[in-house]
C-alpha positions in Angstrom: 26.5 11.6 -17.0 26.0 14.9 -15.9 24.3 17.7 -18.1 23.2 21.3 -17.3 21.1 21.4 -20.0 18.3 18.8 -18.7 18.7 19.7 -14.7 15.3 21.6 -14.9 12.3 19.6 -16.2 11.3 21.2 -19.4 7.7 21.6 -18.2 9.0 24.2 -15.9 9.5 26.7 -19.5 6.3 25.7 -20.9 4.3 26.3 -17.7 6.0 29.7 -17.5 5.5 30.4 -21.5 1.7 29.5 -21.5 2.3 26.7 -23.6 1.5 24.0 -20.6 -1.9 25.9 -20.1 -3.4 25.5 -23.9 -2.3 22.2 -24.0 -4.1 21.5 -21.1 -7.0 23.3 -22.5 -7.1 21.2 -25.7 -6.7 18.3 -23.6 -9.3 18.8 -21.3 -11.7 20.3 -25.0 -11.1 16.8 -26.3 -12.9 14.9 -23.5 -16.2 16.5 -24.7 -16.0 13.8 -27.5 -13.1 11.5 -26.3 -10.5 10.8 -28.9 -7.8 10.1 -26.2 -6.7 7.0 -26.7 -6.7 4.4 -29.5 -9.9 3.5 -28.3 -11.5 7.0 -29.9 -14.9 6.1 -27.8 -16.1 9.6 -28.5 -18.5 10.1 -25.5 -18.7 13.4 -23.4 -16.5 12.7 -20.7 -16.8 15.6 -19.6 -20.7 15.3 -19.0 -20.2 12.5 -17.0 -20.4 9.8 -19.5 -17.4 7.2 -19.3 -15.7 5.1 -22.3 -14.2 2.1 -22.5 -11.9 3.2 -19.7 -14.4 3.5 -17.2 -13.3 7.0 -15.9 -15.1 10.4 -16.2 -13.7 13.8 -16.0 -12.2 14.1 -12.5 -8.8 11.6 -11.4 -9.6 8.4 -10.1 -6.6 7.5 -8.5 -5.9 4.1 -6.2 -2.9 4.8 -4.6 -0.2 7.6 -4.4 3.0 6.5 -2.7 7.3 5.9 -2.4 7.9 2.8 -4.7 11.4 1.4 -4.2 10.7 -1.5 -6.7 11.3 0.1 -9.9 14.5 0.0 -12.2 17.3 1.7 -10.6 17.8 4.9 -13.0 14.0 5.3 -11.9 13.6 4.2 -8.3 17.5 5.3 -7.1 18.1 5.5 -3.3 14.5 7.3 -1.9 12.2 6.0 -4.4 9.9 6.9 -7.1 6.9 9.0 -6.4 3.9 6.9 -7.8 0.2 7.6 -8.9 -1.7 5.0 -9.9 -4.4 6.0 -12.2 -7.9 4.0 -12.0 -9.1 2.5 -15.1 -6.9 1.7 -18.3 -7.4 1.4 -22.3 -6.5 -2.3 -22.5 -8.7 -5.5 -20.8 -5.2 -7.7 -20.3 -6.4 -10.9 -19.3 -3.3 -11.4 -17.5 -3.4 -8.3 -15.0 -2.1 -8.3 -12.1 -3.6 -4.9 -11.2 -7.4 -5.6 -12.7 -9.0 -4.5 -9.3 -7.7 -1.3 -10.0 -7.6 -1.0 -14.2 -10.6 -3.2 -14.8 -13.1 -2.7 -11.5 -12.5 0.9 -11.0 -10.8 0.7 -7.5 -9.9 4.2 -6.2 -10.9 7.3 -5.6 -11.8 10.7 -7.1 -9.4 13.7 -6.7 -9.6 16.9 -7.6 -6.6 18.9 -9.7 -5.8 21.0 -6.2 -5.7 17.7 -4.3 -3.6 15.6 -7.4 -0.7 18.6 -6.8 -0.4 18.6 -3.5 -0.2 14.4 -3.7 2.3 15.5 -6.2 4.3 17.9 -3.9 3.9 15.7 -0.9 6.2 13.1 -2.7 8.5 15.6 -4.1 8.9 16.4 -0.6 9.3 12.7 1.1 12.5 13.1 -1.1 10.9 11.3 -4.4 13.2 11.2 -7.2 10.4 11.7 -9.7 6.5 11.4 -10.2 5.7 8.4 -11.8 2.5 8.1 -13.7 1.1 4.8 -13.4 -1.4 4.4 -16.7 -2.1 7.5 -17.3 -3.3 7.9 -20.8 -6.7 8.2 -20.2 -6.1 11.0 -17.6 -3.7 13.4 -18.9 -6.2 15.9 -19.1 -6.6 16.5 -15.4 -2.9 15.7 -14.9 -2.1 18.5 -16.7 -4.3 20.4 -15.0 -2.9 19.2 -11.4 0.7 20.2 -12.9 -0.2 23.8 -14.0 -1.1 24.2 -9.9 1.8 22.0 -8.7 4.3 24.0 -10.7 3.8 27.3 -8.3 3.8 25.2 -5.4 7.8 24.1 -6.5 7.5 21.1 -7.9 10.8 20.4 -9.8 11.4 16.7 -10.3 11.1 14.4 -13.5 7.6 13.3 -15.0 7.8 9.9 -15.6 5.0 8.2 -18.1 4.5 5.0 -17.5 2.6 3.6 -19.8 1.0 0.3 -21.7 2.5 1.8 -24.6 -1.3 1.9 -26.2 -0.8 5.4 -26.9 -2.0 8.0 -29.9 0.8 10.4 -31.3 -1.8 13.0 -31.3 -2.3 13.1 -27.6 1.7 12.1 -27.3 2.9 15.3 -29.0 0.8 17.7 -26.6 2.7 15.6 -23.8 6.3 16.9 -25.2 8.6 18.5 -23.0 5.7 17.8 -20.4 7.2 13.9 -19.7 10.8 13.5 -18.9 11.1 9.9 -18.4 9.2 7.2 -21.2 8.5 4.2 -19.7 6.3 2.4 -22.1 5.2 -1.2 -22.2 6.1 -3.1 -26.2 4.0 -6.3 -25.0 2.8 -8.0 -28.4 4.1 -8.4 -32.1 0.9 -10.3 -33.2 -2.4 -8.8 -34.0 -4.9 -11.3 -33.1 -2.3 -12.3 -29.7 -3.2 -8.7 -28.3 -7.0 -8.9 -29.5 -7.2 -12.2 -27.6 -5.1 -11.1 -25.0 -5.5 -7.2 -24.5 -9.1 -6.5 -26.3 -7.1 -4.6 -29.1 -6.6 -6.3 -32.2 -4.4 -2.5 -32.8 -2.1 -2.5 -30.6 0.8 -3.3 -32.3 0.3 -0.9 -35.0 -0.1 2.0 -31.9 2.0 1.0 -30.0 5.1 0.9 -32.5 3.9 4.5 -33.8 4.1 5.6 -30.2 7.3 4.4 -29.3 9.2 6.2 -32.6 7.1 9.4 -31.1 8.4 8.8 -27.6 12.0 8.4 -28.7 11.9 11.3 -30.7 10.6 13.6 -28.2 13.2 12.3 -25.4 15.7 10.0 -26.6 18.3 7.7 -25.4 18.1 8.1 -21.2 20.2 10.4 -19.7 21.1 9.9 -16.2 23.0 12.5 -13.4 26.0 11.3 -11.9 24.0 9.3 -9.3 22.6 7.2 -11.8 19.3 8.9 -11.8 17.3 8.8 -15.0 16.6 12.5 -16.0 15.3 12.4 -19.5 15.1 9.8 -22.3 13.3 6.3 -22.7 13.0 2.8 -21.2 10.8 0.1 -23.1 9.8 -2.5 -20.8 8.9 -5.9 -22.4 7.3 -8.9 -20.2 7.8 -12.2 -21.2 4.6 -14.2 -21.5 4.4 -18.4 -21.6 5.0 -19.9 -25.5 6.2 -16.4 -26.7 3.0 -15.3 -26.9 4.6 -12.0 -26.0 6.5 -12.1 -29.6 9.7 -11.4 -27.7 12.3 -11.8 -31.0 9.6 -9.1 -33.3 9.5 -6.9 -30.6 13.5 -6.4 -29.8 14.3 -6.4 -33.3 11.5 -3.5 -34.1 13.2 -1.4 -30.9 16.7 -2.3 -32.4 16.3 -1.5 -36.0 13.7 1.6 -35.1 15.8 3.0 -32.3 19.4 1.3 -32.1 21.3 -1.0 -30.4 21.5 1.4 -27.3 17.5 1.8 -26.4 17.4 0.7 -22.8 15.3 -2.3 -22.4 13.9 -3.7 -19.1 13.5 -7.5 -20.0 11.1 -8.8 -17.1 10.1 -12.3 -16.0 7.9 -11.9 -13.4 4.8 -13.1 -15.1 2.2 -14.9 -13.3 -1.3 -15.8 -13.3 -3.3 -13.0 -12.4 -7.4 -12.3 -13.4 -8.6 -14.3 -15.6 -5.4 -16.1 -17.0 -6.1 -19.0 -14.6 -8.9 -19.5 -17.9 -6.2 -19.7 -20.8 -3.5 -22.4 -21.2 -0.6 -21.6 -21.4 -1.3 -18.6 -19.3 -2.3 -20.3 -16.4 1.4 -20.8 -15.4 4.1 -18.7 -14.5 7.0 -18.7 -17.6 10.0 -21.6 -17.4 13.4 -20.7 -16.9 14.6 -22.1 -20.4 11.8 -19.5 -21.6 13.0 -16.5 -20.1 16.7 -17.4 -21.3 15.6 -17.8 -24.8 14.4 -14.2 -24.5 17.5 -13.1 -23.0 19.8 -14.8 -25.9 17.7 -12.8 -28.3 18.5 -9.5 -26.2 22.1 -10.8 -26.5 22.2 -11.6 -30.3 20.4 -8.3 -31.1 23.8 -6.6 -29.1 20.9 -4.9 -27.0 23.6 -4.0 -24.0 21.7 -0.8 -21.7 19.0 -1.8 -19.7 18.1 -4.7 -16.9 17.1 -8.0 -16.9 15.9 -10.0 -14.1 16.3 -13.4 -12.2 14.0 -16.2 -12.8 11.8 -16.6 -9.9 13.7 -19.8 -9.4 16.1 -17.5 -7.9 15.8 -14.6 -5.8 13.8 -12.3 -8.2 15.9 -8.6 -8.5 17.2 -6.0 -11.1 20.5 -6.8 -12.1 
C-alpha cells in the first residue's frame, strides 16, 4: 500500500511547529522526580541519582548498528537502524540481553552524538531507527531528535518496546513514533512478578497497547513492503504457557481486531538466570509452539509472522 499522507514522518511537523521541543522539555522536567515508567521511582535523575533502571540523565547506549534480523515490514532489504538502550524497567529472568538491560553494559552519549548515530544509519541506507528499550530514555531521545531533524533525518521511528509502558509518557510520544513494536509477554499477575519483577505488568501493558493502537493503528506499509506507520505486537512463547499465550491473543483480538499484526516467536531459550527455574531451564517443545500457533489460527489472527521451531531452520515466514 502506498499512501501520500504518511511518506513524511509526523515528527518532521511537530519538530517544525514547536510541539517536539516542549514535549521534550516536559520529558526531560519529569526526570527531576522520575515518573517515567510504571516503576514511578521518583529520584532526581537528573542530579545523577538512578532508579530502578539503573540509568541517569545522559544515554547509555550498547550498540548502534544495521540489523537485518527483524520482521520483514521492519528490517526490508538494507536493514533496520538499531539503538540499543542500556538498562530496562523489567528484571526478566529469562533475558537474553541482561549484560546489557541488567549490568549496565554501554556507554554514555551525549544528544549531539545520539543524532549523528541517528544520521549515520539513515545514511548506510537504514530503513528506519529502531529504538531498542527505550522507555527509560525518551527524554534524551527526544532531545537527540530535535538536533537530528536539521541534520535531514527523514525515516520512521520505531519503538520497540517491553510493552511496560505508562500512557502518560506514551501520549507525549504521539506522532513522535511511527512504528509500535511492543512486547504482550504475560496474562498472569504473579507469572510476571515472578518472572519480570512486576506483579503490574499486565494491567500496563494492556492500557499501553489500546494507547499505541490508537495513536498509529493497523501497519501501513509502501509498496515495498516497508512498514511506515501502525503496530506490531510481538508475543514469545515461554515453556508450560507461562507466557499466557490464549489470554494474551484473545485481549489483542477482541481490543484491537482480528487484523492487529502479531509476530508469534519461538525462539526462547535459557538465558540469565532461567538455567535456576524449571520449566525455564529448557528451550519450548515443538507441540508447544503449535498449540500457540492453533490458538493464532482459531482466533482468525491472519497479518503478521510466525516462525519455525528451532527443530528447523529458525526464519520469518
Amino acid at each position: 500500500m502506498s499512501d501520500r499522507k504518511i511518506e513524511r514522518p509526523a515528527y518532521i511537523e511537530l519538530f517544525e511547529s514547536g510541539v517536539l521541543a516542549e514535549r521534550s522539555r516536559i520529558l526531560d522536567d519529569a526526570m527531576a522526580c522520575c515518573n517515567i515508567c510504571p516503576r514511578q521511582c521518583g529520584v532526581n535523575r537528573k542530579a545523577g541519582k538512578t532508579g530502578f533502571c539503573g540509568v541517569g540523565p545522559e544515554a547509555r547506549i550498547a550498540a548502534m548498528s544495521i540489523h537485518p534480523w527483524e520482521e520483514p515490514p521492519i528490517s526490508g532489504t538494507n536493514g533496520s537502524g538499531t539503538i540499543f538502550f542500556s538498562g530496562c524497567t523489567l528484571k526478566c529472568l529469562f533475558c537474553q540481553n541482561f549484560p546489557i538491560s541488567q549490568m549496565g553494559v554501554g556507554r554514555s552519549m551525549s544528544p549531539e552524538d545520539l543524532a549523528v548515530g541517528m544520521m549515520k544509519l539513515q545514511k548506510k541506507g537504514a530503513h528506519n531507527i529502531n529504538l531498542v528499550t527505550p522507555t527509560h530514555q525518551t527524554p534524551v531521545f527526544l532531545k537527540a531528535l530535535l538536533l537530528a531533524i536539521p541534520m535531514g533525518l527523514h525515516i520512521p521511528i520505531v519503538y520497540n518496546c517491553s510493552g511496560y509502558e505508562r500512557v502518560e509518557t506514551l501520549r507525549l510520544l504521539e506522532g513522535v513514533v511511527d512504528i509500535y513494536l511492543p512486547d504482550i509477554k504475560y496474562a498472569d499477575s504473579k507469572v510476571a512478578q515472578t518472572l519480570s519483577g512486576a506483579a503490574d505488568y499486565v494491567e500496563f501493558n494492556r492500557t499501553a497497547l489500546r494507547e499505541m493502537w490508537r495513536q498509529v493503528g493497523l501497519l501501513q506499509m509502501d509498496e515495498k513492503g516497508l512498514a511506515r506507520k501502525g503496530m506490531m505486537v510481538r508475543h514469545l512463547v515461554l515453556p508450560e504457557d507461562l507466557s499466557g499465550t490464549f489470554e494474551n491473543l484473545s485481549f489483542l483480538m477482541h481490543a484491537m481486531g482480528p487484523e492487529v499484526w502479531v509476530s508469534l516467536m519461538c525462539q526462547y531459550f535459557p538465558a540469565h538466570k532461567a538455567f535456576q527455574v524449571s520449566p525455564l531451564d529448557r528451550k519450548i517443545t515443538l507441540e508447544e509452539y503449535e498449540k500457540a500457533f492453533d490458538h493464532l489460527m482459531e482466533l482468525g489472527m491472519l497479518n503478521g509472522f510466525v516462525q519455525r521451531h528451532s527443530e528447523e531452520e529458525e526464519v520469518f515466514c
